[in-house]
N, CA, C and O atoms as a GROMACS GRO file, in nm:
protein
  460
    1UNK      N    1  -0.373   0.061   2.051
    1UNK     CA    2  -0.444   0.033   1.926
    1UNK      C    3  -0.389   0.123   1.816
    1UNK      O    4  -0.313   0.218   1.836
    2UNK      N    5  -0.437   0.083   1.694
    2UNK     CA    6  -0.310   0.136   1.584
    2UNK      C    7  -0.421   0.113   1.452
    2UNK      O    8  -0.460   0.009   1.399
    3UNK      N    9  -0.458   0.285   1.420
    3UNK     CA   10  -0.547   0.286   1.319
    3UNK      C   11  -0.480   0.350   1.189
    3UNK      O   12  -0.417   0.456   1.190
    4UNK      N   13  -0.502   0.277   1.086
    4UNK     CA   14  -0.474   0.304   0.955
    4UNK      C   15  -0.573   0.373   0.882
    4UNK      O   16  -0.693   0.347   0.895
    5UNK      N   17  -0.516   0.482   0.786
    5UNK     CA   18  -0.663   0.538   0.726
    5UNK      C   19  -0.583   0.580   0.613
    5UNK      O   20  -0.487   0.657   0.621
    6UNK      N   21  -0.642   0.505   0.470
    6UNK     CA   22  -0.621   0.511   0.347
    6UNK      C   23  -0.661   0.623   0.275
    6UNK      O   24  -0.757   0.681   0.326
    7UNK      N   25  -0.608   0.685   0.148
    7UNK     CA   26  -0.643   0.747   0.101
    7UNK      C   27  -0.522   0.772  -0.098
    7UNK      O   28  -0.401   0.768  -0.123
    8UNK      N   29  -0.645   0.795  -0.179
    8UNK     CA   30  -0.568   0.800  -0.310
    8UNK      C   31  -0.665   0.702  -0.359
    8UNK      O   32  -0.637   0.714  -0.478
    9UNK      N   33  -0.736   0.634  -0.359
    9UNK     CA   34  -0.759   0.532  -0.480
    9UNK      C   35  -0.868   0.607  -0.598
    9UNK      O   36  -0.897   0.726  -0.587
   10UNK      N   37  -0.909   0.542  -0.684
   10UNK     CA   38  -0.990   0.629  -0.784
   10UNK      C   39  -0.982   0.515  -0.895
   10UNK      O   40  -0.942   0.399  -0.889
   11UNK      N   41  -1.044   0.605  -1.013
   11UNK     CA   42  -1.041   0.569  -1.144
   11UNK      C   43  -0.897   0.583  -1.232
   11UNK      O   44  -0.856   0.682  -1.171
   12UNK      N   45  -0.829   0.566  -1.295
   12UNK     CA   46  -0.754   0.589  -1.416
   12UNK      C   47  -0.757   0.501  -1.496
   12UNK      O   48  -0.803   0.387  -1.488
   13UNK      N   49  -0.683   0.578  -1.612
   13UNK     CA   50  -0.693   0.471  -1.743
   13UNK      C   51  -0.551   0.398  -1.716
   13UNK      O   52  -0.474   0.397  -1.620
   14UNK      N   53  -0.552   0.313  -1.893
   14UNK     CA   54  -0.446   0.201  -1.839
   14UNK      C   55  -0.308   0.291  -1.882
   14UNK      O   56  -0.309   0.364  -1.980
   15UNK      N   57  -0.224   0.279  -1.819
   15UNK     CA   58  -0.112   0.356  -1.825
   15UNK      C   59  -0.082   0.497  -1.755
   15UNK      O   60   0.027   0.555  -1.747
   16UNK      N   61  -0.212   0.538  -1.704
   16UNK     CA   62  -0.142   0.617  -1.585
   16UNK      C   63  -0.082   0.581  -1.467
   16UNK      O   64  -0.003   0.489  -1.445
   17UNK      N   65  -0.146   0.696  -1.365
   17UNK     CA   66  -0.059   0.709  -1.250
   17UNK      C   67  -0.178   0.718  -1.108
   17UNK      O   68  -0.296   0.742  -1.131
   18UNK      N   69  -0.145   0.704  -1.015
   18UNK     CA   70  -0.203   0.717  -0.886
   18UNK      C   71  -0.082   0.674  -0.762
   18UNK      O   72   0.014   0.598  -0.766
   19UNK      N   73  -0.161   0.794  -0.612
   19UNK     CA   74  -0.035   0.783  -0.518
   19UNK      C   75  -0.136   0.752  -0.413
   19UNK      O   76  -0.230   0.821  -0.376
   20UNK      N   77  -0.102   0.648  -0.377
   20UNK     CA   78  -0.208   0.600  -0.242
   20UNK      C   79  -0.076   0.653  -0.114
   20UNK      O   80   0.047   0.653  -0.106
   21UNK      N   81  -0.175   0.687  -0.044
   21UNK     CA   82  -0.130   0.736   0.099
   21UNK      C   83  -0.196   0.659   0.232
   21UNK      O   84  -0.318   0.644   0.238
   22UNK      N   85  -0.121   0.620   0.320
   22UNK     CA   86  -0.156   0.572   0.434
   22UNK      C   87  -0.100   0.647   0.605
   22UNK      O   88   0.018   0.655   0.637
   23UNK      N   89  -0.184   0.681   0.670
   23UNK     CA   90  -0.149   0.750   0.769
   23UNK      C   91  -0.150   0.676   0.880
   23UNK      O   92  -0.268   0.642   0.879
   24UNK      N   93  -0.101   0.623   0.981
   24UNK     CA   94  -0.083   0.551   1.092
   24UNK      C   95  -0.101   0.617   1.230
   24UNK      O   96   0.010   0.655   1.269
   25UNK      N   97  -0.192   0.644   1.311
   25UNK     CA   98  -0.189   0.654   1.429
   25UNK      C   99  -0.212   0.634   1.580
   25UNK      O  100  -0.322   0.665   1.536
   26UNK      N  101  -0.220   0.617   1.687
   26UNK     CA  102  -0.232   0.536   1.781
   26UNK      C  103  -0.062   0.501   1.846
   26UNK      O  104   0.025   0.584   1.819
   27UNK      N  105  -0.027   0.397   1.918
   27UNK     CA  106   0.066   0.370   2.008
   27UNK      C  107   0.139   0.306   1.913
   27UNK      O  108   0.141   0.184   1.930
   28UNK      N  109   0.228   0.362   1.775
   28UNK     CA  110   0.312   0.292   1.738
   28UNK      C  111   0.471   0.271   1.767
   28UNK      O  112   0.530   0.354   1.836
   29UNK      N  113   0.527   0.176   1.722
   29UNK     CA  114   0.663   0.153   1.780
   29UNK      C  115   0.754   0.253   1.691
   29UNK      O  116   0.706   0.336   1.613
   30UNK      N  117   0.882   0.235   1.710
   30UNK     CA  118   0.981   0.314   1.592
   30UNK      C  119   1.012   0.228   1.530
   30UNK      O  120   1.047   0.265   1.418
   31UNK      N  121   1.024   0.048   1.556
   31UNK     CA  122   1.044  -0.057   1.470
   31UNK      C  123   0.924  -0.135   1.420
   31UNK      O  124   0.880  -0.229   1.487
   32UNK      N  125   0.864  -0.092   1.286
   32UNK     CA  126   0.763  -0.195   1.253
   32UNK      C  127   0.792  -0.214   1.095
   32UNK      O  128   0.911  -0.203   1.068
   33UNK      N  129   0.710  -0.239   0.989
   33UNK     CA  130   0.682  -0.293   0.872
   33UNK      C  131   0.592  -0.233   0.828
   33UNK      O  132   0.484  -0.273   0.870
   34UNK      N  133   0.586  -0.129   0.743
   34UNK     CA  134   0.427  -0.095   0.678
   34UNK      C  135   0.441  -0.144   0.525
   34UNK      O  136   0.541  -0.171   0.459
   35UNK      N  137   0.275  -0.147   0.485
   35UNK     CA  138   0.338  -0.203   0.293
   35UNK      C  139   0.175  -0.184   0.251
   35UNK      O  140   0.084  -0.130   0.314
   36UNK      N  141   0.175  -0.224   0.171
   36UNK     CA  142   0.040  -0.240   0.083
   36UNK      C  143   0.025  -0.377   0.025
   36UNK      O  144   0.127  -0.437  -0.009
   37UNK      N  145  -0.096  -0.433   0.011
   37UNK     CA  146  -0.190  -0.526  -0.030
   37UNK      C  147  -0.261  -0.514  -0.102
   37UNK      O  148  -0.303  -0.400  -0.124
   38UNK      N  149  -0.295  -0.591  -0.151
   38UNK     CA  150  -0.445  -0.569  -0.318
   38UNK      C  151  -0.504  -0.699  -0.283
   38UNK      O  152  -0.427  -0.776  -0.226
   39UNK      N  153  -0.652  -0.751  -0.309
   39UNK     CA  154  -0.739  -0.828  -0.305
   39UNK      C  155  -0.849  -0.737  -0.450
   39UNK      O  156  -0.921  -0.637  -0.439
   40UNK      N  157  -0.825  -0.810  -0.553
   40UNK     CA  158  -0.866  -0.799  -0.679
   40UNK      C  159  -0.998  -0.926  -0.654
   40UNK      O  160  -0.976  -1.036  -0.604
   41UNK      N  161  -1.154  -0.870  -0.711
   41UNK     CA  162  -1.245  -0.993  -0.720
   41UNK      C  163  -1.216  -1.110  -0.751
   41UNK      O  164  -1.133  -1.138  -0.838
   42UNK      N  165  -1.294  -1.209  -0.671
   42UNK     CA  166  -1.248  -1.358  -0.674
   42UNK      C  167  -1.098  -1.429  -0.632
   42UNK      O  168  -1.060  -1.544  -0.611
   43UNK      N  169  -1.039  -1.297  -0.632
   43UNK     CA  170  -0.887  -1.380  -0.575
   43UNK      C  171  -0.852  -1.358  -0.458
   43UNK      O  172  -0.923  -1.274  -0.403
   44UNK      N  173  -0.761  -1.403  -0.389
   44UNK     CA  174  -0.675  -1.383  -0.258
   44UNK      C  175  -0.595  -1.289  -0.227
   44UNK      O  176  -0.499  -1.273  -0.303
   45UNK      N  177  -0.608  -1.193  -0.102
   45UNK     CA  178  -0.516  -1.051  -0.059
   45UNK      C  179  -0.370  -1.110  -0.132
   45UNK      O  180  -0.346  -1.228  -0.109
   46UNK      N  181  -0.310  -1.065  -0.185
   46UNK     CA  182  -0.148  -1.032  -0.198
   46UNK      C  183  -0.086  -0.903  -0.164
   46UNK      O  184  -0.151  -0.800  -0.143
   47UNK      N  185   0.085  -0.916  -0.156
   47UNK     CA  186   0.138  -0.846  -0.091
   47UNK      C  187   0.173  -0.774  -0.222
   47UNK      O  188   0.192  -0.822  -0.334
   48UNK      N  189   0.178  -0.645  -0.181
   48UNK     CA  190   0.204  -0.542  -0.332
   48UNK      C  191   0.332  -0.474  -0.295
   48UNK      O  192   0.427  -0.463  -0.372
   49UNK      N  193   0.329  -0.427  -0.170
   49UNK     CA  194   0.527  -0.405  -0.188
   49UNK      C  195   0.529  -0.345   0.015
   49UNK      O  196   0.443  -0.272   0.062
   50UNK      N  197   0.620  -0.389   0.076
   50UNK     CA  198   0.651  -0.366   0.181
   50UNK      C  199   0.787  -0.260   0.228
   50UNK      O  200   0.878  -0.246   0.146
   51UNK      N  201   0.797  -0.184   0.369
   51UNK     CA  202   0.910  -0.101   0.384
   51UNK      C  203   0.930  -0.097   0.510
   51UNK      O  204   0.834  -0.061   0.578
   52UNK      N  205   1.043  -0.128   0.572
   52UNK     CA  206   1.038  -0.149   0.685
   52UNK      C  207   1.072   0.015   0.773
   52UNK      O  208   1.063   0.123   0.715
   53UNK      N  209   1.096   0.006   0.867
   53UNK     CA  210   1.154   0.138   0.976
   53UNK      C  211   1.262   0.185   0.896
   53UNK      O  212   1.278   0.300   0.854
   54UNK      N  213   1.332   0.092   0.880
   54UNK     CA  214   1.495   0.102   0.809
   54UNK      C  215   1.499   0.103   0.676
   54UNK      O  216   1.607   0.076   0.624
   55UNK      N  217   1.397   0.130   0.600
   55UNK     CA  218   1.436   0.186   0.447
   55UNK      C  219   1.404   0.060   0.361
   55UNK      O  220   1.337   0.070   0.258
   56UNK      N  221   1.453  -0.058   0.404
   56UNK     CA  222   1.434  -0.172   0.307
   56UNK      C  223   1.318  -0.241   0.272
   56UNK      O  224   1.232  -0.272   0.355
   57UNK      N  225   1.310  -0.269   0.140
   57UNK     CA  226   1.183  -0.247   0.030
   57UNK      C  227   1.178  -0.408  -0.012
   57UNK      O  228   1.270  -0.489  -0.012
   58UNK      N  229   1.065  -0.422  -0.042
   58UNK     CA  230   1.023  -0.550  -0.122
   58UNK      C  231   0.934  -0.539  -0.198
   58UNK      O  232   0.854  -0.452  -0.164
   59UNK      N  233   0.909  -0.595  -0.297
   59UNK     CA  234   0.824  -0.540  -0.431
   59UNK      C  235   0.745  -0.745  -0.485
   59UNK      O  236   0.810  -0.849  -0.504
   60UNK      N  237   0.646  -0.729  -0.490
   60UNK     CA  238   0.587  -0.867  -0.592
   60UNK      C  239   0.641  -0.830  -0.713
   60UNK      O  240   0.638  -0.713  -0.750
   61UNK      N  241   0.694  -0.926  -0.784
   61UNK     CA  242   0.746  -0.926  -0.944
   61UNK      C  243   0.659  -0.843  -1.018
   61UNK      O  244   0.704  -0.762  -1.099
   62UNK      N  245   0.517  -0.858  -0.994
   62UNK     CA  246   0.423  -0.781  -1.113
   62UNK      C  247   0.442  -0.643  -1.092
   62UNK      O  248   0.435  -0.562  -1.185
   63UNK      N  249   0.468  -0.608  -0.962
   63UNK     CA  250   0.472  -0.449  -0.972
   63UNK      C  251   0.601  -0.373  -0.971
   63UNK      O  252   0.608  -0.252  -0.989
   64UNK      N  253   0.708  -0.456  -0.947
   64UNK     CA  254   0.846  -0.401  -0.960
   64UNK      C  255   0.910  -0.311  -1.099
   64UNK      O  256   0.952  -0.346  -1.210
   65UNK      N  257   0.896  -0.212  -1.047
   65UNK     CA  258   0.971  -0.133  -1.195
   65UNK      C  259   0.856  -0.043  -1.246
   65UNK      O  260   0.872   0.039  -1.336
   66UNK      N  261   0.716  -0.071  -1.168
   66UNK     CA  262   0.654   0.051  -1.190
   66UNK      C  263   0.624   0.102  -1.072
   66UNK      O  264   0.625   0.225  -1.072
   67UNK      N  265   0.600   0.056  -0.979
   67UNK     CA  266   0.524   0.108  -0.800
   67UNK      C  267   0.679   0.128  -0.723
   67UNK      O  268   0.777   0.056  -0.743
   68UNK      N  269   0.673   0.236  -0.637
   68UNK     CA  270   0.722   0.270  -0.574
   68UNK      C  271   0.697   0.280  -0.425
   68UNK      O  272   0.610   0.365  -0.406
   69UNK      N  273   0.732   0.233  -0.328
   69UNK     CA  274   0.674   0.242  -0.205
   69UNK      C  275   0.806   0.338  -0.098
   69UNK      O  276   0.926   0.322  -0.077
   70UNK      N  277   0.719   0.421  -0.060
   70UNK     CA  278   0.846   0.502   0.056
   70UNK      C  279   0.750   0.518   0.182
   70UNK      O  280   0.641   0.461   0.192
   71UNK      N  281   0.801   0.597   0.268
   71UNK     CA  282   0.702   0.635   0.406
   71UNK      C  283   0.842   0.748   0.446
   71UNK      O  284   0.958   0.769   0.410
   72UNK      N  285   0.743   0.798   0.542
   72UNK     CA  286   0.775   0.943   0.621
   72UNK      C  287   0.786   0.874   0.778
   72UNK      O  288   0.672   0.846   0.815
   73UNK      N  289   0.821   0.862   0.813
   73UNK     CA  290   0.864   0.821   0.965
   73UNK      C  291   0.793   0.927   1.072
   73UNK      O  292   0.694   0.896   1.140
   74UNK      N  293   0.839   1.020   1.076
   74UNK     CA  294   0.827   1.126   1.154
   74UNK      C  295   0.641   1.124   1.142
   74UNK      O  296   0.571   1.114   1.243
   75UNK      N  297   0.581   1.136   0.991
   75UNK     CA  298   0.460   1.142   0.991
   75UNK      C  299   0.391   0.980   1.020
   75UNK      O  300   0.271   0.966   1.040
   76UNK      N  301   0.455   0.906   1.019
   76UNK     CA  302   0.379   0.762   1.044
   76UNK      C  303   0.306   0.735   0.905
   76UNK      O  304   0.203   0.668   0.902
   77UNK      N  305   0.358   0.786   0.801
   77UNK     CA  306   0.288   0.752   0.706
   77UNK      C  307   0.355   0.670   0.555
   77UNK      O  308   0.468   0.696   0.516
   78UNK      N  309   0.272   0.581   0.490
   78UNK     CA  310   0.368   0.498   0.380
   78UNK      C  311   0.322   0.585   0.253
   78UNK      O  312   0.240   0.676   0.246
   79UNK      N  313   0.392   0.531   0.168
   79UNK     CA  314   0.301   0.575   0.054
   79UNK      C  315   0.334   0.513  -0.049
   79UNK      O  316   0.444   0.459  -0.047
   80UNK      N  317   0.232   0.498  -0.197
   80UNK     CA  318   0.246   0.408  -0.275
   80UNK      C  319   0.254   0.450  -0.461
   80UNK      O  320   0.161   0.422  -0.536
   81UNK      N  321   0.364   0.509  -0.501
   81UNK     CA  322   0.369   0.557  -0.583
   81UNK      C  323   0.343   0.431  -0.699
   81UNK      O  324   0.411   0.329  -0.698
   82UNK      N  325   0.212   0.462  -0.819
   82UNK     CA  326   0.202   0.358  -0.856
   82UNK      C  327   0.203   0.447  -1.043
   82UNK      O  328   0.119   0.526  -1.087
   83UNK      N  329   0.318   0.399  -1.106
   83UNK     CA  330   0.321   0.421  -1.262
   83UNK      C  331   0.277   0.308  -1.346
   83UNK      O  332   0.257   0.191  -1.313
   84UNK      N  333   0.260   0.389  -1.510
   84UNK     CA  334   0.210   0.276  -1.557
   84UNK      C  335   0.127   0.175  -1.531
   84UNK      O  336   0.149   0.054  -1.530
   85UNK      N  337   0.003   0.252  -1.502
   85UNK     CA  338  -0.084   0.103  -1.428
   85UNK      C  339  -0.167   0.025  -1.523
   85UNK      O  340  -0.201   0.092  -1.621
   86UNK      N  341  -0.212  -0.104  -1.522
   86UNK     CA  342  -0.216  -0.205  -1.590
   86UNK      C  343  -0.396  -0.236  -1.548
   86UNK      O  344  -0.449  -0.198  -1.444
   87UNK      N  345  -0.444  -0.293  -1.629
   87UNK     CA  346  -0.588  -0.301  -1.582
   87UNK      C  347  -0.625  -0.436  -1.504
   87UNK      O  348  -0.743  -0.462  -1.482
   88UNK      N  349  -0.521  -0.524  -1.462
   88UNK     CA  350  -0.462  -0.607  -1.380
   88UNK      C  351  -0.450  -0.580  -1.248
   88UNK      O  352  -0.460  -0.665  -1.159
   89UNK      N  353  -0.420  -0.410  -1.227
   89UNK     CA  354  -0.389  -0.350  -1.090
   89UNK      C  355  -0.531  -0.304  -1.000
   89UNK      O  356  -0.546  -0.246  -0.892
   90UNK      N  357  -0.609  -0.351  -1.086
   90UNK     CA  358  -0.735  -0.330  -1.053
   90UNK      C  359  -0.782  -0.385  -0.916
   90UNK      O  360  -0.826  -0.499  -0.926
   91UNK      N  361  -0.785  -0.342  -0.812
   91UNK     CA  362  -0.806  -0.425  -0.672
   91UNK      C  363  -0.838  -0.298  -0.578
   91UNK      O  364  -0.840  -0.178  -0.601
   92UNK      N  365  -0.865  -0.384  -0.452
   92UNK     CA  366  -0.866  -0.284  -0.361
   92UNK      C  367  -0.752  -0.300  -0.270
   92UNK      O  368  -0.710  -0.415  -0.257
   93UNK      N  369  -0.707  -0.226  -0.218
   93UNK     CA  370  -0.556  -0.177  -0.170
   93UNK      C  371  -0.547  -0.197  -0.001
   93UNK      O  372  -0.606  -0.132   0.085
   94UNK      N  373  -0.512  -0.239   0.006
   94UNK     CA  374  -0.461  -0.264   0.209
   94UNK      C  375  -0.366  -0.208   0.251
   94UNK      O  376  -0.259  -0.267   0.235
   95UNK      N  377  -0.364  -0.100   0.307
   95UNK     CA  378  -0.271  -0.047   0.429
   95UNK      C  379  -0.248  -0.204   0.554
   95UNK      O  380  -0.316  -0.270   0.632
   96UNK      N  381  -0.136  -0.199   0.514
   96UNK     CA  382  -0.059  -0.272   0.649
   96UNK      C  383   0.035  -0.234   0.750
   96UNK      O  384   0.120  -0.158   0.704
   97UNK      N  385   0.044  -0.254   0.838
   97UNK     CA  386   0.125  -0.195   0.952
   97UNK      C  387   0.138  -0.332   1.060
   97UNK      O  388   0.051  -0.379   1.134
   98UNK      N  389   0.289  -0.380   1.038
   98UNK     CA  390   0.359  -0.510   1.167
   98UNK      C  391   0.380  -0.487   1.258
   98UNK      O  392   0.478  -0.427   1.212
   99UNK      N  393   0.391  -0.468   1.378
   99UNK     CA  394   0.528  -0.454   1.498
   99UNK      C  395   0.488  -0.515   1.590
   99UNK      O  396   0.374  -0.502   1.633
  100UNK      N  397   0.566  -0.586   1.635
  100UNK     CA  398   0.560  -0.685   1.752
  100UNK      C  399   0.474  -0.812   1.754
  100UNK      O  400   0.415  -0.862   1.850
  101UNK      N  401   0.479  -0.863   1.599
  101UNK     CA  402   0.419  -0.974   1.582
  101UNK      C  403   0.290  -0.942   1.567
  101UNK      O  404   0.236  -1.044   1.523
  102UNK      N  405   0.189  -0.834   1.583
  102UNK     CA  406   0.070  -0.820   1.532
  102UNK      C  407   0.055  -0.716   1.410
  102UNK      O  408   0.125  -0.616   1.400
  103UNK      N  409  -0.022  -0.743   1.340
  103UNK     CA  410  -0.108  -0.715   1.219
  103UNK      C  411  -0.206  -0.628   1.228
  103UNK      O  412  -0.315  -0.666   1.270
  104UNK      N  413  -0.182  -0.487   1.187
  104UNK     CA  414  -0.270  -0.405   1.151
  104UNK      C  415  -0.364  -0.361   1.008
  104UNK      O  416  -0.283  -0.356   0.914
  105UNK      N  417  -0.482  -0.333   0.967
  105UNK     CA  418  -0.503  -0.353   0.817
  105UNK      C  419  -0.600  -0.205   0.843
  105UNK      O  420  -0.674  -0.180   0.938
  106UNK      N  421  -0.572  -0.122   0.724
  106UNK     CA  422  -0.682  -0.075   0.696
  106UNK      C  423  -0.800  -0.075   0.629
  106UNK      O  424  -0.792  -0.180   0.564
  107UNK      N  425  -0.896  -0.028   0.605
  107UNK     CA  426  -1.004  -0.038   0.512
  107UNK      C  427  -1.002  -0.100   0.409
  107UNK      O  428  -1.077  -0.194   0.383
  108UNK      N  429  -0.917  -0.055   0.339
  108UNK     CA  430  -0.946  -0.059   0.222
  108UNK      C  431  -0.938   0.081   0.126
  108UNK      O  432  -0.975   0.179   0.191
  109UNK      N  433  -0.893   0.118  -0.037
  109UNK     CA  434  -0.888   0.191  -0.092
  109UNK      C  435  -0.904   0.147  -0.204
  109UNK      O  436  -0.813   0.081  -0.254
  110UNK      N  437  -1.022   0.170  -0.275
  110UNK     CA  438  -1.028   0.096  -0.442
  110UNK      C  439  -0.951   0.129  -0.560
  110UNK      O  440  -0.998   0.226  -0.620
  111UNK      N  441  -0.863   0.085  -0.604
  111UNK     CA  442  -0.792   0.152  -0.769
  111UNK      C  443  -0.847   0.087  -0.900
  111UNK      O  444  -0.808  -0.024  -0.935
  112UNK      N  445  -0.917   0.142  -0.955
  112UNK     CA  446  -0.975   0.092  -1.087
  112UNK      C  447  -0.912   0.136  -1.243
  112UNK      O  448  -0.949   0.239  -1.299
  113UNK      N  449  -0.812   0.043  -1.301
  113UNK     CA  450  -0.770   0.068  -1.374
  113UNK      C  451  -0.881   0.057  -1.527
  113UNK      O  452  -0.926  -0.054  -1.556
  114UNK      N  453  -0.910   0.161  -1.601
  114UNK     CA  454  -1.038   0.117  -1.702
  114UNK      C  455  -0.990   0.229  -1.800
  114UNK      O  456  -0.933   0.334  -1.774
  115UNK      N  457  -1.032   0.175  -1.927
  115UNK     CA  458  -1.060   0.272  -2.034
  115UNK      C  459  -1.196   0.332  -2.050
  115UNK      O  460  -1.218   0.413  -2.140
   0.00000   0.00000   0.00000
């Protein structure tokens, strides 16, 4: 079993900054997928940017060029460097974690972008 536990979300205004952190532990592999998700009210989870074992990154168009996503291997952990945030980015945040064809999610972490 393979528990995710979020941390970083909060308040800021529009145009700052926030660094969500995700820690992974339990029986994980050395080859999986971790990333982040947002589910904003009334709409459907989307994918906010993914990183695999091996470094390679994927970003949704809306957040490319301000969010940054890296992870620590050794610590099992991702993380979600997020600039310039938009009051659009307003959602709550999903830790994800792939390997071996199953799907791990965490809680949840709220980011509220507001003046």
């Amino acid at each position: 079993q393979v528990l995710l536990v979020e941390s970083g979300g909060g308040l800021v205004q529009p145009g700052g900054s926030l660094r969500l952190s995700c820690a992974a532990s339990g029986s994980i592999s050395n080859i999986n997928v971790m990333g982040w998700y947002r589910q904003a009210p009334g709409k459907e989870r989307e994918l906010v940017a993914v990183i695999g074992s091996g470094y390679i990154t994927n970003y949704a168009d809306s957040v490319k060029g301000r969010f940054t996503i890296s992870r620590d291997n050794a610590k099992n952990t991702v993380y979600l460097q997020m600039n310039s945030l938009k009051p659009e980015d307003t959602a709550v945040y999903y830790c994800h974690l792939k390997e071996w064809g199953i799907h791990y999610w965490g809680e949840g972490t709220l980011v509220t972008v507001s003046s």
